[in-house]
Structures are given as C-alpha cells and as structure tokens.
Backbone bond lengths (Angstrom), bond angles and torsions (degrees), N, CA, C in turn:
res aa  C-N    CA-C-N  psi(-1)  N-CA   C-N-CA  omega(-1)  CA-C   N-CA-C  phi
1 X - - - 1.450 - - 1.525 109.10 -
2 X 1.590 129.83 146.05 1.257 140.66 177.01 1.393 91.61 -61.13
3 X 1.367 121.50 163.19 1.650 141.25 167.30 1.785 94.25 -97.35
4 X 1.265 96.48 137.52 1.767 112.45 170.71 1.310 109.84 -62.76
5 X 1.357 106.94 117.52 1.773 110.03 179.05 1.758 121.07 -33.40
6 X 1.351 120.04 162.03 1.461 101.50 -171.25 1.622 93.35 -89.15
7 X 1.169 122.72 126.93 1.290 117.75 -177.92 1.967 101.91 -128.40
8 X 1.573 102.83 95.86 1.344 115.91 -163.63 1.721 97.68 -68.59
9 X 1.059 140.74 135.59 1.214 141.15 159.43 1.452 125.66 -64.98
10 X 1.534 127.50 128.90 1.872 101.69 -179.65 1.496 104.99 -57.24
11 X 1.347 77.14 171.54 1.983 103.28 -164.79 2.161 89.93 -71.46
12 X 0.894 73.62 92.89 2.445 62.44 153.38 0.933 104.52 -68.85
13 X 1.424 119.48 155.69 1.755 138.39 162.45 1.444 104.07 -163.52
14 X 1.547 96.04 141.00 1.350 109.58 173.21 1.855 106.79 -74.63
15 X 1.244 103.53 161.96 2.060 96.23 177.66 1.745 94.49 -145.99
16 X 0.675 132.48 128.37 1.654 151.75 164.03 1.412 122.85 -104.29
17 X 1.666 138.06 137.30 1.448 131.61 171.72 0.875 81.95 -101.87
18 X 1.468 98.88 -165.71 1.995 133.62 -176.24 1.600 79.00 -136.72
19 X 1.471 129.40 -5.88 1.372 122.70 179.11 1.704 105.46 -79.37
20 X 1.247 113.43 -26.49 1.743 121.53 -168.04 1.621 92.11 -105.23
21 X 1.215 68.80 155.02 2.041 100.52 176.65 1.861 105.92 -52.58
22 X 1.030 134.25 129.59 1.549 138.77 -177.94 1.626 84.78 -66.12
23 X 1.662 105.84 135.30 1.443 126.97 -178.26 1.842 97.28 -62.20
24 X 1.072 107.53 153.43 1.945 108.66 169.88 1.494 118.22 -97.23
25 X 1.479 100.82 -10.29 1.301 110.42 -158.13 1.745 96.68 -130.57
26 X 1.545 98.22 -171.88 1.633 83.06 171.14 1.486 107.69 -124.60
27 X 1.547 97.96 109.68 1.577 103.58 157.43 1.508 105.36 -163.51
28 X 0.889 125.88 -179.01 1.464 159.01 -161.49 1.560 114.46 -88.66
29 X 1.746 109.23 87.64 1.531 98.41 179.44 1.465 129.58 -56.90
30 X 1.069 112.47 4.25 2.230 126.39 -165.95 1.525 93.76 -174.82
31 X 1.448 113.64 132.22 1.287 110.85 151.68 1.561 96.42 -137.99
32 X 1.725 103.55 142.90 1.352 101.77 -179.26 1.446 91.50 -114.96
33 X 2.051 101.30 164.24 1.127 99.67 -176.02 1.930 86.46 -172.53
34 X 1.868 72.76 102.14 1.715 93.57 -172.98 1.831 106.35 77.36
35 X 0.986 96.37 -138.78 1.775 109.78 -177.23 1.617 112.54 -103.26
36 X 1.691 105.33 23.78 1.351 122.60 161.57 1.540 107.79 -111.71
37 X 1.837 120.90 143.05 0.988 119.55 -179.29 1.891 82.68 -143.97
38 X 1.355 94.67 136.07 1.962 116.04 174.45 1.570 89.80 -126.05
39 X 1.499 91.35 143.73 1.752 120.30 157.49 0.950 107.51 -95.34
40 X 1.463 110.67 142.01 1.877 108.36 139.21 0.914 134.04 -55.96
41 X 1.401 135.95 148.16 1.502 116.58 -176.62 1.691 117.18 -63.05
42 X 1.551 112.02 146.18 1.088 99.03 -165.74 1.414 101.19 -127.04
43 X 1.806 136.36 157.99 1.014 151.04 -142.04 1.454 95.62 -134.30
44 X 1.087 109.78 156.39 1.736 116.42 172.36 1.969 111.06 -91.53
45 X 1.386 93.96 62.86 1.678 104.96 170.28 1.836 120.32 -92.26
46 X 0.704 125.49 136.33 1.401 145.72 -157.21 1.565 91.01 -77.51
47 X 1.555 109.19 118.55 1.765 93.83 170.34 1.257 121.61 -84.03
48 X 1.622 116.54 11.41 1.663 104.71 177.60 1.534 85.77 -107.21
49 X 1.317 137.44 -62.73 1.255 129.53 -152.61 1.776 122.99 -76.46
50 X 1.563 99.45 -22.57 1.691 114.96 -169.07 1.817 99.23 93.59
51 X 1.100 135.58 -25.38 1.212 123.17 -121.44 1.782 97.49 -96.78
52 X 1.422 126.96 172.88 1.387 112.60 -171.24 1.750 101.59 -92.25
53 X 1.091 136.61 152.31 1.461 138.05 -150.89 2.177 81.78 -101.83
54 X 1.402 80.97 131.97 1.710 96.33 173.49 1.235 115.87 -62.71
55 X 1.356 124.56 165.90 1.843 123.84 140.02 1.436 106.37 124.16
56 X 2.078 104.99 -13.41 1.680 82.46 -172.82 1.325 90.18 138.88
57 X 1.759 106.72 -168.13 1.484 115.86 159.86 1.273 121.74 -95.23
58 X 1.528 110.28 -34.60 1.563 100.82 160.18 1.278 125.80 -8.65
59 X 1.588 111.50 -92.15 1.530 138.88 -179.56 1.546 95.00 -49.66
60 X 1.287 125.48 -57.59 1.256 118.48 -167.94 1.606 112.47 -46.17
61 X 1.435 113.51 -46.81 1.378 115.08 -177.60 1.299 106.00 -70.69
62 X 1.345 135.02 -53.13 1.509 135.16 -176.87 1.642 100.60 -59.49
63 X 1.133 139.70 -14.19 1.974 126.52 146.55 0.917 136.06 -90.87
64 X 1.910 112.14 -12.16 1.585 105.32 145.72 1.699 113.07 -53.87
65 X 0.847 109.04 -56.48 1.464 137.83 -159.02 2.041 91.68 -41.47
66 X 1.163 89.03 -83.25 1.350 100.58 179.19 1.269 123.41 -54.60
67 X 1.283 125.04 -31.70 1.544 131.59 174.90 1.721 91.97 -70.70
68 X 1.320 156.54 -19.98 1.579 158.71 -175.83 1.019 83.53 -98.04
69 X 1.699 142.59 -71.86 1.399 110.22 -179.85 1.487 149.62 -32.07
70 X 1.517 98.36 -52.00 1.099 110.35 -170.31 2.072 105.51 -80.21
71 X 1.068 103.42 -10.36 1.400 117.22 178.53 1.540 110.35 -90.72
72 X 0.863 156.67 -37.40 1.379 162.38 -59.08 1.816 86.86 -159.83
73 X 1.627 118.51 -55.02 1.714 119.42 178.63 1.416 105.25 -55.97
74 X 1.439 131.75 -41.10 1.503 149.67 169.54 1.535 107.03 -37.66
75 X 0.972 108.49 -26.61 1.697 111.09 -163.84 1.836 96.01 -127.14
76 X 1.115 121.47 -9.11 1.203 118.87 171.05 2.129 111.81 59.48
77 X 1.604 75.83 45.64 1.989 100.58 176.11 1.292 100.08 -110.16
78 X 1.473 109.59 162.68 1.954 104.10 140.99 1.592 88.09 -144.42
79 X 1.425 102.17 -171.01 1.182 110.47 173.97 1.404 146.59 -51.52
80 X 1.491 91.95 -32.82 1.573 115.91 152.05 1.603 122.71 -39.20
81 X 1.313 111.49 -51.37 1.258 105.54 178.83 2.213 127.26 -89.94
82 X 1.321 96.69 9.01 1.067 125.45 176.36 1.305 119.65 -70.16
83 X 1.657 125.54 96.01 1.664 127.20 -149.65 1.823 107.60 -116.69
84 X 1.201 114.09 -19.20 1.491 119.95 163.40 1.795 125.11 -163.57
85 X 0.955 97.97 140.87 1.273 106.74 -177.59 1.486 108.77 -119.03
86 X 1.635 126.29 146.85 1.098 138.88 168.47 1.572 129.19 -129.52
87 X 1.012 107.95 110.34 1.793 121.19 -168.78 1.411 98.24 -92.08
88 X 1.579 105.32 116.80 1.575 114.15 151.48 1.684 112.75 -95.11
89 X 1.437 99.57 148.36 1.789 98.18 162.76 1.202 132.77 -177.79
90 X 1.003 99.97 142.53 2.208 96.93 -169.05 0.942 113.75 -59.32
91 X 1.477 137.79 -25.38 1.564 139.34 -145.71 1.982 81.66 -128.96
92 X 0.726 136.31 95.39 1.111 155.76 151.74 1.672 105.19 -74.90
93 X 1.154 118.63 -34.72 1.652 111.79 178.60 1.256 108.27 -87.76
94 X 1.398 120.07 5.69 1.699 133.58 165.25 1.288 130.32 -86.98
95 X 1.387 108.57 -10.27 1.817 122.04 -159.48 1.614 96.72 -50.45
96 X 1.231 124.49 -69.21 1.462 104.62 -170.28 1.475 116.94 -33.46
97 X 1.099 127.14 -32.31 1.687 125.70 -171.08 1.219 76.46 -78.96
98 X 1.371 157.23 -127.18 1.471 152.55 -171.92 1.550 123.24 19.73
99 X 1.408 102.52 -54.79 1.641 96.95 167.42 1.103 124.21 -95.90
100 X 1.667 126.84 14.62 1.395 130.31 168.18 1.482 104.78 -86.34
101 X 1.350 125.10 -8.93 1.410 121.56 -172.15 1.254 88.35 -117.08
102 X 1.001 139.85 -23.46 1.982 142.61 -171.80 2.100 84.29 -75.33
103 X 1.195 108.70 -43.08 1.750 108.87 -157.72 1.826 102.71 -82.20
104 X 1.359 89.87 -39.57 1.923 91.69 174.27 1.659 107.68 -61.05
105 X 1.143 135.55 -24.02 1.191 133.52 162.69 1.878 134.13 -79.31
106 X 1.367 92.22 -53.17 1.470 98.95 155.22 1.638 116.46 -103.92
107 X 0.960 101.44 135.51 2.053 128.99 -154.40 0.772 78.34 -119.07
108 X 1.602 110.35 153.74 1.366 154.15 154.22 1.655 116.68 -41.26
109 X 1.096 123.25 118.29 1.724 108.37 -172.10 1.714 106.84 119.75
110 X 1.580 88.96 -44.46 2.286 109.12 -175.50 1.453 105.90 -57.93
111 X 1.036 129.52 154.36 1.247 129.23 152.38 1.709 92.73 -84.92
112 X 1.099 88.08 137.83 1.684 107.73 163.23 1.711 122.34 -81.62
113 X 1.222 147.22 174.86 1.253 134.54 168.70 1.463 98.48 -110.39
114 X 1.115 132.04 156.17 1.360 145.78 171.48 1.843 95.23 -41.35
115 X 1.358 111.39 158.05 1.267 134.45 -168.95 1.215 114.28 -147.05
116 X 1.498 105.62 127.98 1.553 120.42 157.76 1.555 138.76 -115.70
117 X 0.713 144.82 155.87 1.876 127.43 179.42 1.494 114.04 -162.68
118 X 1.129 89.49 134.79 1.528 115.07 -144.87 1.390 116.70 -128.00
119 X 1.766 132.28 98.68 1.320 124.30 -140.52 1.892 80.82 -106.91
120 X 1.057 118.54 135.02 1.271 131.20 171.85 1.738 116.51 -122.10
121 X 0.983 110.92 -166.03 1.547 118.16 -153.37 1.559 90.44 -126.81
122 X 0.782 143.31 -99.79 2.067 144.07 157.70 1.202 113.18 -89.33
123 X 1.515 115.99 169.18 1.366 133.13 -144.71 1.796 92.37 -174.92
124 X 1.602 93.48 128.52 1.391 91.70 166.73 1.455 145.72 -32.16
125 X 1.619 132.37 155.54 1.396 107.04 -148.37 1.300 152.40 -9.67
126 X 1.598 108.07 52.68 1.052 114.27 173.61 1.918 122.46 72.71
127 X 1.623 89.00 35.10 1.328 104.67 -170.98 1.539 90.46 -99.39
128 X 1.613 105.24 168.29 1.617 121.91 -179.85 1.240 106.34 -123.30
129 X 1.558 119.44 12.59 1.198 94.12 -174.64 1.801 80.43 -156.02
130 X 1.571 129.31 129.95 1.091 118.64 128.05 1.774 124.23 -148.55
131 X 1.227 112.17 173.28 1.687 117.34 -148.91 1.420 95.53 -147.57
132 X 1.285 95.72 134.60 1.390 108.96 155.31 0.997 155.24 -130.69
133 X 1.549 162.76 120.78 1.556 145.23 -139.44 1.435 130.22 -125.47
134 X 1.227 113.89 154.24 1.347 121.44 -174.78 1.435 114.83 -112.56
135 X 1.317 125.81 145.48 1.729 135.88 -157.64 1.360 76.91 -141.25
136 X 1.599 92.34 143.67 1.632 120.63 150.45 1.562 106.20 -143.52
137 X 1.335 99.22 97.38 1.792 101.96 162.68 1.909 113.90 -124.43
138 X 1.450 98.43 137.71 1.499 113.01 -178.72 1.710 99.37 -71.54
C-alpha cells in the first residue's frame, strides 16, 4: 500500500492580550490556526475592573467593540482582516441599540464582515450581549 502523503497541519496556538479582560474560566481568548484566527465569545467586561459595563446592550456592545479594538495590534489584526462576526443576545427587542454601536464602529465607506444574530435566553454573567469573531490573515 502507498503511505498517506505528509500532510502537516497549521500550527494552532492559543494568543492572549493584557489589552482584553483576563478569561474567568479556562479557555483561550484567540486561537489561531494557520491564516485563521477565532475568538471566544466575548462580553462587555471592563479590562481594568473585570466588571460587566452598565446601561444595557448599547454600552455593552460599544465595550465589546472597543475592548477588540484596542486588542486587535496584540494579535497583529485590524479590521480589515475581520471576516465574520456573531452577536448573541437576550434583549433581541433591543437590537437597534446593538447596531447603533455595531454602526459607530463600522462607517459608511468600511466593508463590514459578514453578520449573524442570535437571540438567546442567558448569556454569561448575566451579560446581554456577547459576540464573537473570525480573522483570516495570510
């Protein structure tokens, strides 16, 4: 019988900032694997305090948002390479407050990344809002 070609797999790796909130649990805020990069889902937690950001989903989404920004040089992404995103959330009868902070980030002119939204029942600590994203960089 022939031997199965060597077919090396990309390297996985876990990737972590000091820009994102310290995980509570144990997993892996980014793992890349090859010229694919996945998040964990992420919550609108405060990276100095831990704490969940007040006001709603609004605000909640505008500190995911910004906590991936400000994380995003850490991982050597930007938005550009940002290919889907997925919104969970309890308040589903809230989405406009959700996409007013989804739209203050992506502008008119941006390519947007593909979108999903996803009305659920609970969400980790008692958050209303969490999302998660997908990277493809060569």
């Amino acid at each position: 019988a022939k031997p199965a070609p060597n077919r090396n797999p990309p390297m996985i790796e876990a990737l972590s900032s000091a820009n994102l909130p310290a995980p509570r649990f144990r997993y892996s805020p980014l793992v890349k694997a090859g010229p694919f990069y996945q998040s964990a889902g992420m919550i609108a937690l405060s990276t100095q305090t831990g704490a969940l950001e007040p006001g709603g989903v609004g605000p909640e989404t505008a500190r995911i948002l910004a906590n991936l920004l400000q994380a995003l040089p850490d991982f050597g992404l930007t938005l550009d390479d940002l290919v889907n995103a997925t919104i969970y959330t309890t308040r589903m009868d809230e989405f406009p407050a959700i996409n007013a902070a989804w739209e203050a980030v992506f502008t008119a002119g941006q390519r947007p990344p593909a979108r999903t939204s996803v009305g659920v029942s609970a969400l980790p600590l008692g958050a209303g809002v969490e999302i998660t994203f997908a990277f493809y960089r060569t």
